[in-house]
KEFI-83562 format. One record per residue: residue number from 0; x, y, z of N, C-alpha, C in turn. Coordinates in nm, 4 decimals, decimal comma, m for minus. Last residue first. Layout:
BEGIN
<pt num="NUM" n_xx="X" n_yy="Y" n_zz="Z" ca_xx="X" ca_yy="Y" ca_zz="Z" c_xx="X" c_yy="Y" c_zz="Z"/>
...
//
This chain:
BEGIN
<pt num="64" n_xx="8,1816" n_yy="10,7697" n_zz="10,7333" ca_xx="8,3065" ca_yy="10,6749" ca_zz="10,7550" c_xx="8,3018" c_yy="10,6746" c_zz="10,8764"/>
<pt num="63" n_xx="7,8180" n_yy="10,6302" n_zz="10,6325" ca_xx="7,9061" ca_yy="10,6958" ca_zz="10,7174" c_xx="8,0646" c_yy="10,6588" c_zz="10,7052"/>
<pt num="62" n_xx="7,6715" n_yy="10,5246" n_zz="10,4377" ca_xx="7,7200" ca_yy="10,6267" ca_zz="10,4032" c_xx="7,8148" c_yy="10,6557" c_zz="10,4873"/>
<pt num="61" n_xx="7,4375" n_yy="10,3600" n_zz="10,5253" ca_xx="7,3976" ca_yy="10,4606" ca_zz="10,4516" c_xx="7,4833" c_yy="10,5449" c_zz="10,3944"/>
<pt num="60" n_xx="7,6061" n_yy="10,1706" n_zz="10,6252" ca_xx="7,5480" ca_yy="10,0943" ca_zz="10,5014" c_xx="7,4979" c_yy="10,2229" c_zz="10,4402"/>
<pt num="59" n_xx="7,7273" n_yy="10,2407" n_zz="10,8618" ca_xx="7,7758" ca_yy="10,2190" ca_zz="10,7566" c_xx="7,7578" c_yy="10,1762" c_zz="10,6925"/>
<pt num="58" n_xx="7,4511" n_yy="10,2974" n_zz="11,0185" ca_xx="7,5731" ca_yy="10,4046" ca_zz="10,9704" c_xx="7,6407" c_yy="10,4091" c_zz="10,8743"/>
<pt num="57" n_xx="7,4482" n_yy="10,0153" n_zz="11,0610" ca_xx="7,3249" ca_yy="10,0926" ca_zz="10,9581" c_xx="7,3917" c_yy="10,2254" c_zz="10,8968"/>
<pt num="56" n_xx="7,6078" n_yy="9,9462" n_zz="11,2498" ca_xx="7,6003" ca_yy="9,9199" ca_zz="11,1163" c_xx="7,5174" c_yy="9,9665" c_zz="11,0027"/>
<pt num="55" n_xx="7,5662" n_yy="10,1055" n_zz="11,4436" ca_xx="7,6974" ca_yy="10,1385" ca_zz="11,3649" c_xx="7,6854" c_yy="10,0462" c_zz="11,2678"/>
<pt num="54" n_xx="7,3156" n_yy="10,0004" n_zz="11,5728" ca_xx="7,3143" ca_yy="10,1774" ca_zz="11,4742" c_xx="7,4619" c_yy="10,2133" c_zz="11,4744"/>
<pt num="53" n_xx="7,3610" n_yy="9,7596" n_zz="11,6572" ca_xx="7,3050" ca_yy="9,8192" ca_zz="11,5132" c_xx="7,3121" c_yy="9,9315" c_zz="11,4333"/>
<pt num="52" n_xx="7,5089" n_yy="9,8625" n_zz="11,8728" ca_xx="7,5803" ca_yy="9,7970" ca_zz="11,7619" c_xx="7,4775" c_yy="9,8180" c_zz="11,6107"/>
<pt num="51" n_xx="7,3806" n_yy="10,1833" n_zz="12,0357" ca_xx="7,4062" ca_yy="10,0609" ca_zz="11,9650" c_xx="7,5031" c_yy="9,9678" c_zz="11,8899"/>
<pt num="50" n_xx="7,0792" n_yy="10,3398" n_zz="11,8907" ca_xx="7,1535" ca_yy="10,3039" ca_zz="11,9455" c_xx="7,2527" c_yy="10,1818" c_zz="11,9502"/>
<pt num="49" n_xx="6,8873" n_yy="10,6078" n_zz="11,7339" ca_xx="6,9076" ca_yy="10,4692" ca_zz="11,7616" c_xx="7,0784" c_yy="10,4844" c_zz="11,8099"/>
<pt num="48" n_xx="6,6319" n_yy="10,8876" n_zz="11,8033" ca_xx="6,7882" ca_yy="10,7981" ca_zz="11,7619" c_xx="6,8528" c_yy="10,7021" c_zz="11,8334"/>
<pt num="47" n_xx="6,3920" n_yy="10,9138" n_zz="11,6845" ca_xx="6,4430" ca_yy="10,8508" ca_zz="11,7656" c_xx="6,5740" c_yy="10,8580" c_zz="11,7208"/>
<pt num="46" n_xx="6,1443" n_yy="11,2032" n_zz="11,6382" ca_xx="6,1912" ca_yy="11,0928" ca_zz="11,5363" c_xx="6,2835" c_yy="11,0182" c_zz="11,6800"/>
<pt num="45" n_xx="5,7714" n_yy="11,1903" n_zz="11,7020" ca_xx="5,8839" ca_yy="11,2476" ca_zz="11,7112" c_xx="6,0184" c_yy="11,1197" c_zz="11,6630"/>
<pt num="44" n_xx="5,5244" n_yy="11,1094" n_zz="11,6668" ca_xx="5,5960" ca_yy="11,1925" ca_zz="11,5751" c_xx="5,7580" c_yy="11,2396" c_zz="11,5780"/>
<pt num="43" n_xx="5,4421" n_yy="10,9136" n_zz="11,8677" ca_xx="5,5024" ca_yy="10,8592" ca_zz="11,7849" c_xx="5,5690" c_yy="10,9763" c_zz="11,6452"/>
<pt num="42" n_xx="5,3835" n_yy="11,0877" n_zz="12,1006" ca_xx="5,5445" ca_yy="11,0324" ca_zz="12,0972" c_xx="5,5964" c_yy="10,9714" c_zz="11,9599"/>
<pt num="41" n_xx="5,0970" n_yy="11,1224" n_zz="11,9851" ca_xx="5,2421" ca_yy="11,2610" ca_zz="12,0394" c_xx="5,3761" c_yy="11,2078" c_zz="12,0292"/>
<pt num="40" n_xx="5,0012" n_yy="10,8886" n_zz="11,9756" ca_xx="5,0096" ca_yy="10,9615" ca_zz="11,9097" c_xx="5,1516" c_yy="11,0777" c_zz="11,8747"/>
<pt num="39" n_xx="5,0486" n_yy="10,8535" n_zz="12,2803" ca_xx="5,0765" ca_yy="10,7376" ca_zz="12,1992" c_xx="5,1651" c_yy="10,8150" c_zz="12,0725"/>
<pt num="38" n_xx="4,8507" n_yy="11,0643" n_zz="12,3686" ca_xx="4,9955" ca_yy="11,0734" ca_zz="12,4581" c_xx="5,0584" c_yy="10,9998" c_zz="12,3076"/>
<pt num="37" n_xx="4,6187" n_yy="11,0339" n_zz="12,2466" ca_xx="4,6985" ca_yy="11,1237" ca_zz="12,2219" c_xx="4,7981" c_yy="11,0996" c_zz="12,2663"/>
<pt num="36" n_xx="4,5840" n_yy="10,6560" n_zz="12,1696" ca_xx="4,5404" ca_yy="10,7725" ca_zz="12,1997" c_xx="4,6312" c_yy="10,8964" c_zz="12,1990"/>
<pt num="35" n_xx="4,4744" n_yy="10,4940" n_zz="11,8465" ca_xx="4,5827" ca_yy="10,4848" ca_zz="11,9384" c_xx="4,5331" c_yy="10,6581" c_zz="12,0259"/>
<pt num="34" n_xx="4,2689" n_yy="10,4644" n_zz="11,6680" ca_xx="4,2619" ca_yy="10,3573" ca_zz="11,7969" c_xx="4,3845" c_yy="10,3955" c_zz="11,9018"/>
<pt num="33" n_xx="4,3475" n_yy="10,6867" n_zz="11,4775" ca_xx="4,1715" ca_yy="10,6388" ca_zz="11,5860" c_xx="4,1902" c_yy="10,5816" c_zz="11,6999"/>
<pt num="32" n_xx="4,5274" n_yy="10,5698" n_zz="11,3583" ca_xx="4,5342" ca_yy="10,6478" ca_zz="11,4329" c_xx="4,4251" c_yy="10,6998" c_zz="11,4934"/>
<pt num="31" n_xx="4,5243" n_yy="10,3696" n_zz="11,1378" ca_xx="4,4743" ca_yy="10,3467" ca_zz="11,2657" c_xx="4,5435" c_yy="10,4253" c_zz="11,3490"/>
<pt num="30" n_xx="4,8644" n_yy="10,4031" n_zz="10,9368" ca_xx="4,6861" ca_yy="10,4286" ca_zz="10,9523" c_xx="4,6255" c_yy="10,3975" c_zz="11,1320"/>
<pt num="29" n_xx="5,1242" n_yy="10,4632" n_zz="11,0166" ca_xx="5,0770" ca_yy="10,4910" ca_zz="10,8571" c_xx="4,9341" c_yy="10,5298" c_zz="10,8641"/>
<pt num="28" n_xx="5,2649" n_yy="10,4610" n_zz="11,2483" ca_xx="5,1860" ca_yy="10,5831" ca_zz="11,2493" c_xx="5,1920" c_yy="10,5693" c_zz="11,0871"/>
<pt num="27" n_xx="5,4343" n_yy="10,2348" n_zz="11,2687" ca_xx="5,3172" ca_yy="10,2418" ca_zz="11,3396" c_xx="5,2451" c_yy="10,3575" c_zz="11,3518"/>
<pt num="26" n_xx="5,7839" n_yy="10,3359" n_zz="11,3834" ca_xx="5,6803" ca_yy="10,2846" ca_zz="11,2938" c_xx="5,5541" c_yy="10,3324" c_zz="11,3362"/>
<pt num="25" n_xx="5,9507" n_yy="10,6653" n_zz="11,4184" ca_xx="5,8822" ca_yy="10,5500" ca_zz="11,4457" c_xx="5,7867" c_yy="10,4997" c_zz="11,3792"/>
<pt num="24" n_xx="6,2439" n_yy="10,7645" n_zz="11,1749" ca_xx="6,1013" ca_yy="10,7791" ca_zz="11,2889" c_xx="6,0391" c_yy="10,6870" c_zz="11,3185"/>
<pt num="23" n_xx="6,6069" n_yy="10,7547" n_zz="11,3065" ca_xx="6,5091" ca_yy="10,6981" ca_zz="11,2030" c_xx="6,3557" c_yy="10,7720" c_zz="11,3267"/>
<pt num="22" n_xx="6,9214" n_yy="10,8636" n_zz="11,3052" ca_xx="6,7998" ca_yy="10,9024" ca_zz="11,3440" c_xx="6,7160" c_yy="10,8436" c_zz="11,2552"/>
<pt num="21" n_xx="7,2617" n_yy="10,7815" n_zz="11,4032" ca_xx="7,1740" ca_yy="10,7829" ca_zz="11,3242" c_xx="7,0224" c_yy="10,8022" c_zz="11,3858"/>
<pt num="20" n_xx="7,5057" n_yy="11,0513" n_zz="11,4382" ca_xx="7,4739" ca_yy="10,9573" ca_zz="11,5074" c_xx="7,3247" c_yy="10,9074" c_zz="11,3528"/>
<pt num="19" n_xx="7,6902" n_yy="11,2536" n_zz="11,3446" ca_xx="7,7170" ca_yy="11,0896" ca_zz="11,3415" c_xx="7,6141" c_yy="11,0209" c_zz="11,3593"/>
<pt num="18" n_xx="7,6215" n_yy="11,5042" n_zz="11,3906" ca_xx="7,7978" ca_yy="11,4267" ca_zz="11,4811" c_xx="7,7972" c_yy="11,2592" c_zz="11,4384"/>
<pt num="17" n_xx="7,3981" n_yy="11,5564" n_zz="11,2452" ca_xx="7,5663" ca_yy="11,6664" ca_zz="11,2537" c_xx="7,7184" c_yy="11,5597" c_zz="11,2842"/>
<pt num="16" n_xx="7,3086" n_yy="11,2643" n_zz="11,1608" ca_xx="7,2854" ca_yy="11,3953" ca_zz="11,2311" c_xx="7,4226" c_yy="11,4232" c_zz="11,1726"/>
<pt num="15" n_xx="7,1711" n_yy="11,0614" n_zz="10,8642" ca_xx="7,2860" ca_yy="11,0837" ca_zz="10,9844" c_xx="7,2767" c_yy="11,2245" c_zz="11,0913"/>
<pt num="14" n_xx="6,8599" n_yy="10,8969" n_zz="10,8318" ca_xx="6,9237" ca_yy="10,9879" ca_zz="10,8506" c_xx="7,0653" c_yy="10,9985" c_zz="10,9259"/>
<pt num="13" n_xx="6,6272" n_yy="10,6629" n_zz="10,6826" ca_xx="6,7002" ca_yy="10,6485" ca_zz="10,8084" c_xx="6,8185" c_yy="10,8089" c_zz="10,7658"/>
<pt num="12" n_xx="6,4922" n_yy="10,6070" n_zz="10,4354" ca_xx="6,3973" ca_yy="10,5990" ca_zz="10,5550" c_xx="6,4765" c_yy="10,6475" c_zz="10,7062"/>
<pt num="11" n_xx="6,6709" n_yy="10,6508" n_zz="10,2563" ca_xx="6,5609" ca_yy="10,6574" ca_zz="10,2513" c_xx="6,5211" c_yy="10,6835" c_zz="10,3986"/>
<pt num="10" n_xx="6,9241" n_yy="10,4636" n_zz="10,2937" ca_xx="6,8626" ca_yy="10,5898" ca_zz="10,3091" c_xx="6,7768" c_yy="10,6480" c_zz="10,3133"/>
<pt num="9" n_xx="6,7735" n_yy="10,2022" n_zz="10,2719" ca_xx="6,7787" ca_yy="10,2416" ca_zz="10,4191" c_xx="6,8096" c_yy="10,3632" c_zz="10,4708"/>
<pt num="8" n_xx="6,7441" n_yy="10,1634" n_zz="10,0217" ca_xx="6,5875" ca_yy="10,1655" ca_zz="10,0903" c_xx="6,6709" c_yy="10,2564" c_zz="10,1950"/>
<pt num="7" n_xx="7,0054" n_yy="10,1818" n_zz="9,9445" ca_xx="6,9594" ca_yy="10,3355" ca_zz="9,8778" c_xx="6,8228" c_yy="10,3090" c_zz="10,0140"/>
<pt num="6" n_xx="7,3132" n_yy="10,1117" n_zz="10,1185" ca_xx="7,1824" ca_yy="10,0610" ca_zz="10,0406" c_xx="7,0807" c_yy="10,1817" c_zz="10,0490"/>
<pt num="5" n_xx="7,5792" n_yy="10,2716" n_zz="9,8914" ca_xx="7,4945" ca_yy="10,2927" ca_zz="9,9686" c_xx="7,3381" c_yy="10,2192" c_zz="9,9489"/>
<pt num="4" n_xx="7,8646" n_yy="10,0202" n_zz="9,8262" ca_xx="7,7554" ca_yy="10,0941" ca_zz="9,7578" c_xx="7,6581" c_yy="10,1396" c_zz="9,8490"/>
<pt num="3" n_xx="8,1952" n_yy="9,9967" n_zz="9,8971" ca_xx="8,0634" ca_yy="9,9688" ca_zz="9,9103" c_xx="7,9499" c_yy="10,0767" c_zz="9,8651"/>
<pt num="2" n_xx="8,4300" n_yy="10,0487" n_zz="9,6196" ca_xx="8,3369" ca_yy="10,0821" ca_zz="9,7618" c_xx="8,2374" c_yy="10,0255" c_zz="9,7249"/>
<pt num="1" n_xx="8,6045" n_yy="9,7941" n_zz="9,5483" ca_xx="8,5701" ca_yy="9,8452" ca_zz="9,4929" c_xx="8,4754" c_yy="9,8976" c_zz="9,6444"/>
<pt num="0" n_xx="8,9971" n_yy="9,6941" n_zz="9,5786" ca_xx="8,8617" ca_yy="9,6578" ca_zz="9,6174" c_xx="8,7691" c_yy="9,7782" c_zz="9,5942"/>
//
């Protein structure tokens, strides 16, 4: 059986850390940053790491064993 192929969008946009885990950043900071206020702003730079059943499958679509 032949490996699975990395889906390339979801590298892209999504990261593994040191130990595994996966880290994506938050949506909703492309435009209309006028309307949202600082606190909003502040949290949305920072990146997240996900949790989860999802975030063991996303793991293993970017790459992870």
């Amino acid at each position: 059986m032949p490996k699975m192929k990395t889906k390339k969008g979801m590298r892209k946009r999504m990261s593994l850390t040191k130990h595994g885990k996966v880290k994506r950043f938050r949506t909703k900071t492309g435009h209309m940053q006028v309307v949202k206020n600082a606190k909003q702003r502040r949290r949305l730079r920072k990146a997240l790491i996900m949790e989860g059943a999802y975030a063991k499958t996303v793991a293993h679509l970017i790459g992870s064993r």
